[in-house]
ZAGUBA-486476 format. One record per residue (C-alpha): chain; residue number from 1; x, y, z. Coordinates in steps of 0.1 Angstrom, whole numbers. Layout:
chain->A	n->NUM	c1->X	c2->Y	c3->Z $
...
//
This chain:
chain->A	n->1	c1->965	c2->1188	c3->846 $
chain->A	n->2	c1->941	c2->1190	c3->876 $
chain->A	n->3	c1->961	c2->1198	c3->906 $
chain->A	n->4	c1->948	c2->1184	c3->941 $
chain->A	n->5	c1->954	c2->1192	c3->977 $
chain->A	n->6	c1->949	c2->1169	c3->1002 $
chain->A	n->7	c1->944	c2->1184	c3->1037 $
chain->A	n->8	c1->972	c2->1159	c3->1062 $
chain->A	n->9	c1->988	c2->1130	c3->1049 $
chain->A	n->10	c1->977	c2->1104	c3->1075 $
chain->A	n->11	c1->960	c2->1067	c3->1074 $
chain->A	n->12	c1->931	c2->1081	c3->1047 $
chain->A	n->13	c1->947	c2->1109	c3->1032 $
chain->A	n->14	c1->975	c2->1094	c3->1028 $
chain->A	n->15	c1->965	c2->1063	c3->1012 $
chain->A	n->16	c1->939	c2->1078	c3->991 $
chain->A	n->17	c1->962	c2->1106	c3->977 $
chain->A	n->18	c1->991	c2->1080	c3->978 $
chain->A	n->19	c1->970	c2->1060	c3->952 $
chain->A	n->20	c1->962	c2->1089	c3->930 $
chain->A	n->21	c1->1004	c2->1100	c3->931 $
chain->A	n->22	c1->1010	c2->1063	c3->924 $
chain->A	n->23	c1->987	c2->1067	c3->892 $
chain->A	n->24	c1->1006	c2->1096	c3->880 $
chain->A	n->25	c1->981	c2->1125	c3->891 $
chain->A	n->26	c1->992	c2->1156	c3->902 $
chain->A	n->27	c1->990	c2->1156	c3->942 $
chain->A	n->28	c1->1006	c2->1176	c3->969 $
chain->A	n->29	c1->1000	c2->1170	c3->1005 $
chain->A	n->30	c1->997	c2->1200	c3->1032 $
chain->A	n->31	c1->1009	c2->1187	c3->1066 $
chain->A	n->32	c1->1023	c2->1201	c3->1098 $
chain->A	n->33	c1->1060	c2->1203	c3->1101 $
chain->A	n->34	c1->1069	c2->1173	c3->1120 $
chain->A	n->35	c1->1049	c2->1153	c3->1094 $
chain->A	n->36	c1->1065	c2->1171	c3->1065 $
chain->A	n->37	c1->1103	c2->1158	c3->1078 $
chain->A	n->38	c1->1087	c2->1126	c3->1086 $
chain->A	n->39	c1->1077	c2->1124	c3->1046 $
chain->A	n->40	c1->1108	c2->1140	c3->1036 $
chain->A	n->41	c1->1131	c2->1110	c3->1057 $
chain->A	n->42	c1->1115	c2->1078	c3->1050 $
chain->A	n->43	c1->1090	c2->1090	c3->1019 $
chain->A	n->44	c1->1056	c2->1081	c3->1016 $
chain->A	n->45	c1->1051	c2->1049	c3->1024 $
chain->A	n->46	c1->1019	c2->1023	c3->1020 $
chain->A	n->47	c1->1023	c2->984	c3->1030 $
chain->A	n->48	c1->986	c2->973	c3->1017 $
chain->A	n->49	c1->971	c2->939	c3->1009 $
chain->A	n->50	c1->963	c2->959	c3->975 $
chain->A	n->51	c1->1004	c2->964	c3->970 $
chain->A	n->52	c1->1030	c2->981	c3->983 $
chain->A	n->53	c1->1044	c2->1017	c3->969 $
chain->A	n->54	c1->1070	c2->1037	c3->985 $
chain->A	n->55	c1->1065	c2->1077	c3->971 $
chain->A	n->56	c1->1083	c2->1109	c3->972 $
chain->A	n->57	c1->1049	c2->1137	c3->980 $
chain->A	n->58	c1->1048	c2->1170	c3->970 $
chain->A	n->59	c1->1045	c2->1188	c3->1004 $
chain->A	n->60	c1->1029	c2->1220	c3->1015 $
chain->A	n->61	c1->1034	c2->1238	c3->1053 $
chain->A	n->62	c1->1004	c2->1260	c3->1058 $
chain->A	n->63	c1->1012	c2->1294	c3->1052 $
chain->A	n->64	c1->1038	c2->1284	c3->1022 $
chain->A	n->65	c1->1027	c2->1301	c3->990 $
chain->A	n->66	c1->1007	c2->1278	c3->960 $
chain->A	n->67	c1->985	c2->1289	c3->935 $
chain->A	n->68	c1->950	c2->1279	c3->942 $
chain->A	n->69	c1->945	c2->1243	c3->939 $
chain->A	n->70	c1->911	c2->1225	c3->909 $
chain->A	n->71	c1->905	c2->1200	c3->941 $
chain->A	n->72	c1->906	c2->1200	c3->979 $
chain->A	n->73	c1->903	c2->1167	c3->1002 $
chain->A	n->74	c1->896	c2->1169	c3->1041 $
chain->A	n->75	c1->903	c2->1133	c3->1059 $
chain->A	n->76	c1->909	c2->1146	c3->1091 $
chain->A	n->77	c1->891	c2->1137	c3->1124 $
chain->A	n->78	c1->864	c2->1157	c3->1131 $
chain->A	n->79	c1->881	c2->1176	c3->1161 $
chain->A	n->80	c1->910	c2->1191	c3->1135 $
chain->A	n->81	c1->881	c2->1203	c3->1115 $
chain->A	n->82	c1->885	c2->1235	c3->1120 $
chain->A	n->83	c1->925	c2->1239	c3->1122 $
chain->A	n->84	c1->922	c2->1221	c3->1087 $
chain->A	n->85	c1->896	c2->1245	c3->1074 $
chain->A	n->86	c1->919	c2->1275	c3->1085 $
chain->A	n->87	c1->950	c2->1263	c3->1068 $
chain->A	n->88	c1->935	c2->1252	c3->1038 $
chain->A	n->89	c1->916	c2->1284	c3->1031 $
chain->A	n->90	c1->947	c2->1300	c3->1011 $
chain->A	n->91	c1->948	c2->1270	c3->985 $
chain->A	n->92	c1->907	c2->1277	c3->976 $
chain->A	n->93	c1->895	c2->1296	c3->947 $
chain->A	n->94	c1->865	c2->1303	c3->937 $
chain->A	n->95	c1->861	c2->1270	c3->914 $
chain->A	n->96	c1->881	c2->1249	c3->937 $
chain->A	n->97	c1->858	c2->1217	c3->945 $
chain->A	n->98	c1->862	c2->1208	c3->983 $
chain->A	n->99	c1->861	c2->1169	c3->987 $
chain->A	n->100	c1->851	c2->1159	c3->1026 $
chain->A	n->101	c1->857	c2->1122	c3->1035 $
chain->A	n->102	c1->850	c2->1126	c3->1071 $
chain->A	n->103	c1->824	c2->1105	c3->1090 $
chain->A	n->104	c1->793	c2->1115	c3->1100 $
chain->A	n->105	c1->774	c2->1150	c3->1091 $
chain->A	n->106	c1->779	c2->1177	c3->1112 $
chain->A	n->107	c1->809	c2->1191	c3->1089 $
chain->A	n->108	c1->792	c2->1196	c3->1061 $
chain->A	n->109	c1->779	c2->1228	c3->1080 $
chain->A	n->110	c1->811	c2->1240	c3->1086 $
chain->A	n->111	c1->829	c2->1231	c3->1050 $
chain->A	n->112	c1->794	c2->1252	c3->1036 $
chain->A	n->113	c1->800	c2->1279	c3->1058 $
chain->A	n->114	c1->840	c2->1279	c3->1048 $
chain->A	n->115	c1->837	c2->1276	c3->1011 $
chain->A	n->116	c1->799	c2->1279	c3->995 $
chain->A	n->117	c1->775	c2->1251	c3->993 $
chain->A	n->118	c1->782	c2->1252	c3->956 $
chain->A	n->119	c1->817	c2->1244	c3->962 $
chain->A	n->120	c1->814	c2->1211	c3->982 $
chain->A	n->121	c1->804	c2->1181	c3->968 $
chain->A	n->122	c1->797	c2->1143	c3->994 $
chain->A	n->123	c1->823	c2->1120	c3->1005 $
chain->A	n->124	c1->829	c2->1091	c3->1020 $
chain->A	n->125	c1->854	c2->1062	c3->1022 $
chain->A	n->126	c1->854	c2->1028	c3->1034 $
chain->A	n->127	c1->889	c2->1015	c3->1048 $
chain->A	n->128	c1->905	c2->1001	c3->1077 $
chain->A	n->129	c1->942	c2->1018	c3->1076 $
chain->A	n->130	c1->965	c2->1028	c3->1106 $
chain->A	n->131	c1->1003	c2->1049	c3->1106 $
chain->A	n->132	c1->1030	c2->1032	c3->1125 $
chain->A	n->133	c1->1055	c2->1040	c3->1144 $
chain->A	n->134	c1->1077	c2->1053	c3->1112 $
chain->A	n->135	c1->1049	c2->1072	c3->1104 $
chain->A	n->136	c1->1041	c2->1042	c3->1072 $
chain->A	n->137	c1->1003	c2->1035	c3->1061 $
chain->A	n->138	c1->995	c2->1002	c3->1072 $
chain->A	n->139	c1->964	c2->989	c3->1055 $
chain->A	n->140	c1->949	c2->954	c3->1059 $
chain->A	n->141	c1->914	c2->950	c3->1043 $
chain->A	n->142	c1->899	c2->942	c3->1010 $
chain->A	n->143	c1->877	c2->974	c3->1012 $
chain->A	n->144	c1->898	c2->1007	c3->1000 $
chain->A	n->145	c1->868	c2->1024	c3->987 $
chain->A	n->146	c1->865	c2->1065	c3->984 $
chain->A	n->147	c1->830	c2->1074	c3->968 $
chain->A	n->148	c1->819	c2->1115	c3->955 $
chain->A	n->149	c1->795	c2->1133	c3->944 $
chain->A	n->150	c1->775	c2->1160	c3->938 $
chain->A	n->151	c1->749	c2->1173	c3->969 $
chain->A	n->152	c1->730	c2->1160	c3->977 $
chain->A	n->153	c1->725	c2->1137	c3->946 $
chain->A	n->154	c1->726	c2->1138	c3->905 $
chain->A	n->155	c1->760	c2->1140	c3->877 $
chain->A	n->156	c1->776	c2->1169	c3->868 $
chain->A	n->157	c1->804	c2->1176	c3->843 $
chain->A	n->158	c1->831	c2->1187	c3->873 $
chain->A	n->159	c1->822	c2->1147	c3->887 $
chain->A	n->160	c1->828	c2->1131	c3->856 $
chain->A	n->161	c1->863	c2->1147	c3->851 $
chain->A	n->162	c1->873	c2->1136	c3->885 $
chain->A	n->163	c1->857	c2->1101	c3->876 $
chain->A	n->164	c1->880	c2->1099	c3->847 $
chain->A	n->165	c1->914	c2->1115	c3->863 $
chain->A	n->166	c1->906	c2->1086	c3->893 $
chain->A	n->167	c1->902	c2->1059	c3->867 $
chain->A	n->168	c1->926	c2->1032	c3->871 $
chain->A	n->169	c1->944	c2->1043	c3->906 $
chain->A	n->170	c1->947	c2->1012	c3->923 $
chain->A	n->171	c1->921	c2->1017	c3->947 $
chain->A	n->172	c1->881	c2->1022	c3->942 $
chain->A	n->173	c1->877	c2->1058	c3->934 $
chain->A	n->174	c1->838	c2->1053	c3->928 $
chain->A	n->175	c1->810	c2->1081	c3->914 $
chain->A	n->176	c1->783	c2->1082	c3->932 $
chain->A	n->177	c1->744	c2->1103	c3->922 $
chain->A	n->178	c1->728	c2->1094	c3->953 $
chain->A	n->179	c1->759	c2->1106	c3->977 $
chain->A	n->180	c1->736	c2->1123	c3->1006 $
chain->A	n->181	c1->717	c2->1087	c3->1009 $
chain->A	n->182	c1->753	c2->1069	c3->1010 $
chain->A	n->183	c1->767	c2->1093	c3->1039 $
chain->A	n->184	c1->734	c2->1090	c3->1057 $
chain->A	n->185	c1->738	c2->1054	c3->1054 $
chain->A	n->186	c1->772	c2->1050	c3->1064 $
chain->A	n->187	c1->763	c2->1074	c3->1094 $
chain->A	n->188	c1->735	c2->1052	c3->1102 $
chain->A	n->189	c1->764	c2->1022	c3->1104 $
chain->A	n->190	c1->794	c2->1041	c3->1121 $
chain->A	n->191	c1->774	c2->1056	c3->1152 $
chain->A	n->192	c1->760	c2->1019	c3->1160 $
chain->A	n->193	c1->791	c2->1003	c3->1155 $
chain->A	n->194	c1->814	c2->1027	c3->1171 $
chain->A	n->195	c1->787	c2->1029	c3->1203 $
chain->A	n->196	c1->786	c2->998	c3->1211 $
chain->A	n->197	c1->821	c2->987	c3->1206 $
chain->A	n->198	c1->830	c2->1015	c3->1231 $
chain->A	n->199	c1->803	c2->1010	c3->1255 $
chain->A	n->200	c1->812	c2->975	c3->1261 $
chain->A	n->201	c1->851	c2->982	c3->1251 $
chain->A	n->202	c1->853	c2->948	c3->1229 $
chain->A	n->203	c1->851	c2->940	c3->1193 $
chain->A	n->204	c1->817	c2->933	c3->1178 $
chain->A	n->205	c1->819	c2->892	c3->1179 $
chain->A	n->206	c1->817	c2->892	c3->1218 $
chain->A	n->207	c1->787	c2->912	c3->1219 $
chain->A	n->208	c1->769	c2->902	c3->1195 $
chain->A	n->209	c1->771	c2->864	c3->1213 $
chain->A	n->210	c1->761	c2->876	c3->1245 $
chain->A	n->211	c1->723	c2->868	c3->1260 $
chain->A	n->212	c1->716	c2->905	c3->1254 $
chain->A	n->213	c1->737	c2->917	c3->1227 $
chain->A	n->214	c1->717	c2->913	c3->1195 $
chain->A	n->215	c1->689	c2->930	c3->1217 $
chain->A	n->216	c1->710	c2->960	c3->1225 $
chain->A	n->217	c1->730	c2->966	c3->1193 $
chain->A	n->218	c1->694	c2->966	c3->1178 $
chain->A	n->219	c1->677	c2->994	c3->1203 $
chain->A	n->220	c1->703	c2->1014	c3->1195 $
chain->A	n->221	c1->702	c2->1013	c3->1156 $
chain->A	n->222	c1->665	c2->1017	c3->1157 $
chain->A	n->223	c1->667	c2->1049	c3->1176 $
chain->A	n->224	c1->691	c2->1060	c3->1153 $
chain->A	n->225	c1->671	c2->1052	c3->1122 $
chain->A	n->226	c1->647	c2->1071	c3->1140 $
chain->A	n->227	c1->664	c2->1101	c3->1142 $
chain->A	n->228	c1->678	c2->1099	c3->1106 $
chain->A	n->229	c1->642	c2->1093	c3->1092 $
chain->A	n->230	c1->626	c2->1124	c3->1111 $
chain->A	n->231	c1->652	c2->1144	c3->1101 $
chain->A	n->232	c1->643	c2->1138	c3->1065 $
chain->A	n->233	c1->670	c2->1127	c3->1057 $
chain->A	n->234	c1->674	c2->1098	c3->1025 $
chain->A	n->235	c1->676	c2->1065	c3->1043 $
chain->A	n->236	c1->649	c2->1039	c3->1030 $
chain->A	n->237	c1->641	c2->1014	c3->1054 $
chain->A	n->238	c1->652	c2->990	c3->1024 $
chain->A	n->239	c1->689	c2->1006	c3->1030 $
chain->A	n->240	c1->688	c2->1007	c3->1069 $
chain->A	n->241	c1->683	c2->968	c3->1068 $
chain->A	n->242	c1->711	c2->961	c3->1051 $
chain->A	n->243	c1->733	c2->982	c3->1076 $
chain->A	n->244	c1->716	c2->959	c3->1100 $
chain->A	n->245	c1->721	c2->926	c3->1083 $
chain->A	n->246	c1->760	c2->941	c3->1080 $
chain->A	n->247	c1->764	c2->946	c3->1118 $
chain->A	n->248	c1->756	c2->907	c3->1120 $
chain->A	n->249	c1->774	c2->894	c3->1096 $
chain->A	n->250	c1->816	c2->917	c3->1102 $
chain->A	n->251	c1->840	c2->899	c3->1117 $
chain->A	n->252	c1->835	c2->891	c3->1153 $
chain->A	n->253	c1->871	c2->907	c3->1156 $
chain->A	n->254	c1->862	c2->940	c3->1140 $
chain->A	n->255	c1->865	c2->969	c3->1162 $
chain->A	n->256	c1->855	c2->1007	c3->1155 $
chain->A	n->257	c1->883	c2->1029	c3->1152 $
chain->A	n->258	c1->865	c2->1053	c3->1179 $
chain->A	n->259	c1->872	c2->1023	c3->1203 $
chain->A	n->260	c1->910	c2->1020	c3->1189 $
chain->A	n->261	c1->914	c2->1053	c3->1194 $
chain->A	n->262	c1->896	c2->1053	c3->1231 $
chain->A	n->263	c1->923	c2->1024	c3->1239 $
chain->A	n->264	c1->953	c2->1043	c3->1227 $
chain->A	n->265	c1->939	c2->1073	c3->1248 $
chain->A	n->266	c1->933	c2->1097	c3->1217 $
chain->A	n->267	c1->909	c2->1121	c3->1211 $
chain->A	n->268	c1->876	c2->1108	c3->1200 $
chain->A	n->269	c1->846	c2->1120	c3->1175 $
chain->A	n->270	c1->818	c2->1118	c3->1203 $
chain->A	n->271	c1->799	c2->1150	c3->1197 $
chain->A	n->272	c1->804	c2->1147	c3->1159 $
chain->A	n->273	c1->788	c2->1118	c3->1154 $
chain->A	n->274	c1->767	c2->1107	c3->1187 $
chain->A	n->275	c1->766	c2->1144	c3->1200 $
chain->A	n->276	c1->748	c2->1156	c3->1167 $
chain->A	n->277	c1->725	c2->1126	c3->1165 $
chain->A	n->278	c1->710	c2->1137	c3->1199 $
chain->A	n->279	c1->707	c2->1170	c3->1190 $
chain->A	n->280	c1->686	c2->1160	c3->1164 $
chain->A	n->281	c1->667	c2->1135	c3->1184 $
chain->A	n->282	c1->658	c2->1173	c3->1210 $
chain->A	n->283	c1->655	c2->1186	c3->1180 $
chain->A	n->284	c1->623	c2->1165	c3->1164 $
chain->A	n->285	c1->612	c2->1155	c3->1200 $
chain->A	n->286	c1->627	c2->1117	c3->1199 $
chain->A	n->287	c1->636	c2->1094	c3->1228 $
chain->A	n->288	c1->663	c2->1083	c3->1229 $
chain->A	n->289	c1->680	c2->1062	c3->1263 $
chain->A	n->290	c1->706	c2->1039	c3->1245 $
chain->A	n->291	c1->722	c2->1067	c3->1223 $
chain->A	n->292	c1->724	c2->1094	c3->1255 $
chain->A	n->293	c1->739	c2->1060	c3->1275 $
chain->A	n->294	c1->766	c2->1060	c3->1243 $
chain->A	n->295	c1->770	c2->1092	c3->1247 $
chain->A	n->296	c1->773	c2->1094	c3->1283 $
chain->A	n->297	c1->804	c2->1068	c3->1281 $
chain->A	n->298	c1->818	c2->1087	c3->1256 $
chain->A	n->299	c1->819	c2->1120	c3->1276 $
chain->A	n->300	c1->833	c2->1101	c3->1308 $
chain->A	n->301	c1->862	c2->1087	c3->1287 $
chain->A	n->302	c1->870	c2->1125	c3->1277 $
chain->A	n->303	c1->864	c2->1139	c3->1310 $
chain->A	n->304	c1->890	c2->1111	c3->1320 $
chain->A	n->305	c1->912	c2->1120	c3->1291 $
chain->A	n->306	c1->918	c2->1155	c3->1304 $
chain->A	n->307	c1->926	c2->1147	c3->1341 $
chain->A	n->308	c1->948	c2->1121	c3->1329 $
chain->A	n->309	c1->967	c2->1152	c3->1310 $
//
């Protein structure tokens, strides 16, 4: 049987992998210690609207021998990138597929640098999921969505077997052949919605019913479009309307989980996912004021952060 690693067992990991245990398939989790007797005391837990499962993980400390795993999955933040990359490293083969599910694009660098372009295929996922206190997966949406493929697009025989060991986990394990364009696209989403939702620190509703707010929300994703487009990237206008027509029409109480995190005081993903988009916008000689005004919040909130610490 096909033997996957997922890198943490938090809110995405954690559910995603949960789902896949919960099916039968043959999962083990690599975590830090304190997450490991967290797991090992109360189990792996997931209250979902989907249904609830309670789960006893196999668990790995990094550094712990294990024969190389067929599949590895990265769901970290962007900022434990690196750490994750490091303690995964021993668990890769050659033929091991590496599975990213990480907004944004700046790690694919990385993961291609780490482990051979050939090696790592696109990801994504679509879910609003949070830990509590007990260290249990809370999730509360309809969307539980985790989409792969081959890069940047097309089938391939190594897909398809992961399409059919997915098959019938109770979540949506989906193939995709277009999986660059559906990262772009998500990007495209994510880096409006998380930049204005932490610009003006409310959910989505309130500023989108302000005087100004459609205005805004739309200079902003134009100038990202912008910057997707002249990087050459595979976003059709057709596709960066609906993203637009989608920031319209969430819930006015939606928030971005940047902005959750900002209002815990956790670390946040602003030179993975803003950052990069202005380097690509010096990069192709684009204006853009509203991103570097995102931006510029976002680096006063860590600047903050630190002399807070």
């Amino acid at each position: 049987m096909m033997r996957i690693l997922f890198v943490g067992a938090g809110a995405v990991g954690g559910y995603f992998g949960g789902r896949l245990l919960e099916k039968g398939v043959d999962v083990t989790f690599l975590v830090r210690e304190r997450r490991k007797q967290e797991l090992e005391k109360y189990g792996l837990v997931i209250h979902s609207v989907h249904g609830d499962v309670g789960l006893a993980p196999k668990l790995l400390v990094a550094g712990e021998s294990a024969e190389p795993f067929d599949l590895v999955v990265f769901s970290s933040k962007a900022y434990h990138l690196d750490g994750a990359i490091a303690d995964a490293k021993p668990y890769v083969g050659e033929a091991t597929m590496i599975l990213p599910l990480l907004n944004g694009m700046a790690h694919m660098d990385a993961l291609w640098k780490a482990f051979g372009r050939e090696n790592v295929l696109g990801g994504l996922c679509f879910i609003e999921t949070t830990l509590n206190e007990r260290g249990e997966i809370i999730q509360t949406s309809p969307a539980h969505e985790m989409r792969f493929g081959e890069w940047p697009n097309g089938r391939s025989e190594r897909t398809e077997v992961l399409a059919s060991l997915f098959a019938g986990a109770n979540a949506c394990f989906r193939l995709s052949e277009q999986i660059a364009a559906d990262m772009w696209n998500k990007y495209l989403f994510i880096a409006t919605m998380s930049g204005v939702t932490t610009l003006f620190r409310a959910p989505i509703g309130p500023i989108r019913s302000g005087e100004y707010g459609s205005v805004i929300i739309d200079r902003l994703f134009r100038e990202i479009k912008t910057i997707i487009q002249a990087h050459g990237a595979p976003l059709t206008d057709e596709m960066a309307e609906r993203q637009r027509t989608q920031l319209e029409q969430i819930a006015p109480t939606m928030k971005s989980s940047m902005q959750r995190d900002m209002e815990k005081g956790q670390l946040i993903e602003a030179d993975h996912l803003q950052g990069y988009l202005l380097a690509l916008a010096k990069r192709h000689g684009i204006h853009a004021p509203m991103l570097e005004t995102v931006y510029h919040n976002l680096k006063i909130y860590e600047s903050s952060r630190v002399v807070a610490e």
